[in-house]
matplotlib code that plots the C-alpha trace (Angstrom):
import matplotlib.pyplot as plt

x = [136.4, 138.1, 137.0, 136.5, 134.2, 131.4, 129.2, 127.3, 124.3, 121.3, 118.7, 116.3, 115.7, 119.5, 120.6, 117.5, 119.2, 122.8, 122.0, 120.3, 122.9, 126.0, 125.0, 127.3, 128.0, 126.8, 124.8, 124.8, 121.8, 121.0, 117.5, 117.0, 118.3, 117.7, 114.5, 112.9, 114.1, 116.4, 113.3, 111.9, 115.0, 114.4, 110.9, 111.6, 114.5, 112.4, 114.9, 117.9, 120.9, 123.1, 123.8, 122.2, 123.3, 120.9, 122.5, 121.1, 121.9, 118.3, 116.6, 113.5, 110.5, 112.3, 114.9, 112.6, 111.2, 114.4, 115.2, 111.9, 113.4, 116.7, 119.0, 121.8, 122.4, 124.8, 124.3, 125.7, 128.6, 129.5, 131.9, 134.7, 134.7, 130.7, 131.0, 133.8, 131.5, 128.5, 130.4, 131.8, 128.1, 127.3, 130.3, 129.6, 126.0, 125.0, 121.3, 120.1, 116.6, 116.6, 117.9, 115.0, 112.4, 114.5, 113.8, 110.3, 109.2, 110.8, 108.6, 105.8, 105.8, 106.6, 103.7, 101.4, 100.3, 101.0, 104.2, 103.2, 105.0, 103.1, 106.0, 109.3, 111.9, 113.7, 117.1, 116.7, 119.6, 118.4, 118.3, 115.7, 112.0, 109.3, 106.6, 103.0, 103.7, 100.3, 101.1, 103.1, 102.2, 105.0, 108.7, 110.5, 114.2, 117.1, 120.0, 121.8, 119.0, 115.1, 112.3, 109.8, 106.4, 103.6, 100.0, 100.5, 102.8, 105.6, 108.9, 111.9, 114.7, 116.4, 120.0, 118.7, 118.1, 114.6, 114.9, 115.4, 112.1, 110.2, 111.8, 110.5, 107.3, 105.7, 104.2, 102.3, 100.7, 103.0, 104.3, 106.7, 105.0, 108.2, 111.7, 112.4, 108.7, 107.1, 103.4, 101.2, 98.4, 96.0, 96.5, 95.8, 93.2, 93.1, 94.9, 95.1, 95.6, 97.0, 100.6, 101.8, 99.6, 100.4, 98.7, 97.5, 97.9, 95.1, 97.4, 96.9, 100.7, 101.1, 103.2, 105.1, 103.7, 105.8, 103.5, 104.4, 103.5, 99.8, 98.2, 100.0, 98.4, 95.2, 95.3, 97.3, 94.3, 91.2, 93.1, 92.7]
y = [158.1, 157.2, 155.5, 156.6, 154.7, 152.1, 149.6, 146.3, 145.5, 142.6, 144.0, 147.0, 148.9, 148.6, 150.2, 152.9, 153.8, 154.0, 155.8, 158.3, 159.7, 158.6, 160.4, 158.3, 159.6, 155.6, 152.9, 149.6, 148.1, 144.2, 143.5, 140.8, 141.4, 139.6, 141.5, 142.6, 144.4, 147.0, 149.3, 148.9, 151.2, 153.3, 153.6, 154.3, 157.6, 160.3, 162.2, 159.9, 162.4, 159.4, 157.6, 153.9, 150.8, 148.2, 144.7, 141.4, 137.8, 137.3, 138.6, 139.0, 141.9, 144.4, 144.8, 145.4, 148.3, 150.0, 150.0, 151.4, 154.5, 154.6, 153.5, 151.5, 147.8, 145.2, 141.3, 138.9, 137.7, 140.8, 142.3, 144.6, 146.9, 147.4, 147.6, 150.8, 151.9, 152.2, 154.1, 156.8, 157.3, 158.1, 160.1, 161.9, 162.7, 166.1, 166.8, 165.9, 166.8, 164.6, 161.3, 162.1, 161.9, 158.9, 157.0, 158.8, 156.8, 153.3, 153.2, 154.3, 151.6, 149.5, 150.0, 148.4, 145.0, 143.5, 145.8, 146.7, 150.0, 153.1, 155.9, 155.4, 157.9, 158.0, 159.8, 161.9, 164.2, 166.9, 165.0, 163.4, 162.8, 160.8, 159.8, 158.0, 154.9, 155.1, 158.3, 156.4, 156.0, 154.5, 153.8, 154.1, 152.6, 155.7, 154.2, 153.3, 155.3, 155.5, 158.0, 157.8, 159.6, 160.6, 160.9, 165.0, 164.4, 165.2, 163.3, 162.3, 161.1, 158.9, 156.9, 153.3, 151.2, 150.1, 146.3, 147.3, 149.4, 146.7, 144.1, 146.9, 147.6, 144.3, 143.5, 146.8, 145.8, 146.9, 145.1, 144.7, 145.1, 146.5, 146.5, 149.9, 150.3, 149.3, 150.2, 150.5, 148.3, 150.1, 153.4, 152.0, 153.9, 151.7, 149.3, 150.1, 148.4, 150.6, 151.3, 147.7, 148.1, 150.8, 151.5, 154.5, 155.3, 157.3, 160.8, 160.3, 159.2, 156.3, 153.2, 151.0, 147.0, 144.2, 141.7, 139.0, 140.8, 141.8, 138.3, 138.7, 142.1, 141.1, 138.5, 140.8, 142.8, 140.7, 139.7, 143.8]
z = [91.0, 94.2, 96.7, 100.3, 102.2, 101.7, 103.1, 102.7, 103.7, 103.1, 104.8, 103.7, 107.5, 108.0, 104.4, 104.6, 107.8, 106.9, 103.3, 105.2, 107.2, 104.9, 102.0, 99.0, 95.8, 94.3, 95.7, 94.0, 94.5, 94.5, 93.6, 95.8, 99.1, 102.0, 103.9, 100.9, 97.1, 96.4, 95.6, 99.0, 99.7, 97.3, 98.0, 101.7, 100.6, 99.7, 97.3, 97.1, 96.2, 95.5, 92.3, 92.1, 89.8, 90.0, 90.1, 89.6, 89.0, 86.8, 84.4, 84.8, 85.3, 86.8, 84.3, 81.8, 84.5, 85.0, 80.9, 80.5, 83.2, 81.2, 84.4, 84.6, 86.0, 85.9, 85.6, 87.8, 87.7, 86.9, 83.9, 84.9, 81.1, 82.0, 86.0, 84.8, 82.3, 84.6, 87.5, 84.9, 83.9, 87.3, 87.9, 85.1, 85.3, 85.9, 85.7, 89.4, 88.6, 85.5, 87.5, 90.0, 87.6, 86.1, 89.6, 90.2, 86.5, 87.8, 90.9, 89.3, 87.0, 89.8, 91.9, 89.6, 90.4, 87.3, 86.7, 83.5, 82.6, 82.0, 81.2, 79.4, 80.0, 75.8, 76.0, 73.3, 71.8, 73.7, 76.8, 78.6, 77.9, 80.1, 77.6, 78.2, 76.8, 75.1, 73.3, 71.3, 67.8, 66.3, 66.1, 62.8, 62.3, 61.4, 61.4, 64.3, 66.2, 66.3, 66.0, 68.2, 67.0, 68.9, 68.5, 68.6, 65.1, 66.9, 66.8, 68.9, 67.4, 70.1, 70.8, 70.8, 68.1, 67.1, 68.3, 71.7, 71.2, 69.8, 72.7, 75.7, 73.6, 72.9, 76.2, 75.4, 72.1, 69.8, 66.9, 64.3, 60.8, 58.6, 59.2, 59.8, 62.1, 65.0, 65.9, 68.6, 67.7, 69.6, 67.2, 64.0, 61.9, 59.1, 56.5, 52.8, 49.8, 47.7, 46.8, 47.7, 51.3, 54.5, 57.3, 58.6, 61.8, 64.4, 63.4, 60.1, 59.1, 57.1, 58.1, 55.5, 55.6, 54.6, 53.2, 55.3, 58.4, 56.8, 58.2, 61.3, 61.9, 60.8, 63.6, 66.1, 65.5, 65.9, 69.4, 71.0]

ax = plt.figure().add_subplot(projection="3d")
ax.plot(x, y, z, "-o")
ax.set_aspect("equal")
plt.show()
């Protein structure tokens, strides 16, 4: 990617403006800017048709907001290999209509007043799917990737590992109970004893237990 022109600006009016009759091919976009956040822009560019990568110099809610939409940012100070690695993604994305509803899921979940996600866009290996967070049964460990299962019994298998799952979920009542799952609280049908102790879940599928985690679900439980 070569460049050919760019910008800086602090102020939200004054990069609305500019984006709007520049038309780039990537925006990086600090959080924090000077008038306002970097989603005030985006809120205020009906349709961007350019690439964004968020950029910050905290963690904090939003990054969890723009993992739950699958996009790309970079922490400050920031690393050349992953600054390279982000602006070859962008380069090399294809499916406009996909990186809308990518953006169309972050503000969403940003617009509620306790910023507590609602949709979670998984990139499956079939591309990309934007899932109710609460249509989530469970999550089960596969390797170096996880399946995500859904109260309709059907499954995606998708390229993350399932402690990243269980780091975006937790805020959302789900909970660790095995090494290779992660549950939403809120669907659980029932415990059972036999067979060492599972769980079954509201569709009916059973979830392996690890006997440590048995009193912390009981109390997990009791706090819904």
């Amino acid at each position: 990617m070569i460049l050919t022109g760019h910008f800086w600006t602090r102020k939200v009016d004054e990069a609305v403006k500019v984006l709007s009759v520049m038309s780039p091919d990537v925006v990086f976009l600090d959080i924090e800017l000077q008038t306002g956040q970097g989603f005030d822009v985006l809120d205020k560019i009906k349709d961007p048709t350019f690439e964004v990568i968020f950029t910050t110099a905290f963690e904090k809610y939003a990054i969890k907001a723009i993992k739950f939409s699958s996009l790309d940012y970079l922490l400050k100070p920031i690393d050349l290999d992953e600054l390279k690695q982000a602006v070859e993604k962008a380069r090399n994305r294809m499916d406009t209509n996909v990186y809308r509803q990518q953006i169309d899921t972050l503000m969403q979940n940003l617009s509620k007043e306790t910023y507590k996600q609602e949709k979670i866009c998984l990139a499956t290996t079939g591309g990309m799917e934007f899932i109710a967070i609460e249509d989530i049964v469970f999550c089960k460990a596969d390797g170096s990737y996880t399946c995500v299962v859904l109260k309709n019994k059907s499954k995606l298998l998708v390229s993350k590992h399932l402690k990243e799952y269980e780091a975006l979920l937790g805020d959302h009542d789900f909970m660790r109970v095995h090494n290779s799952y992660v549950i939403n609280l809120k669907e659980v049908k029932k415990y059972i004893k036999a067979d060492g102790g599972y769980i079954m879940m509201s569709n009916d599928m059973h979830v392996s237990l690890s006997p440590r985690k048995k009193e912390e679900l009981i109390d997990a439980m009791k706090r819904l």
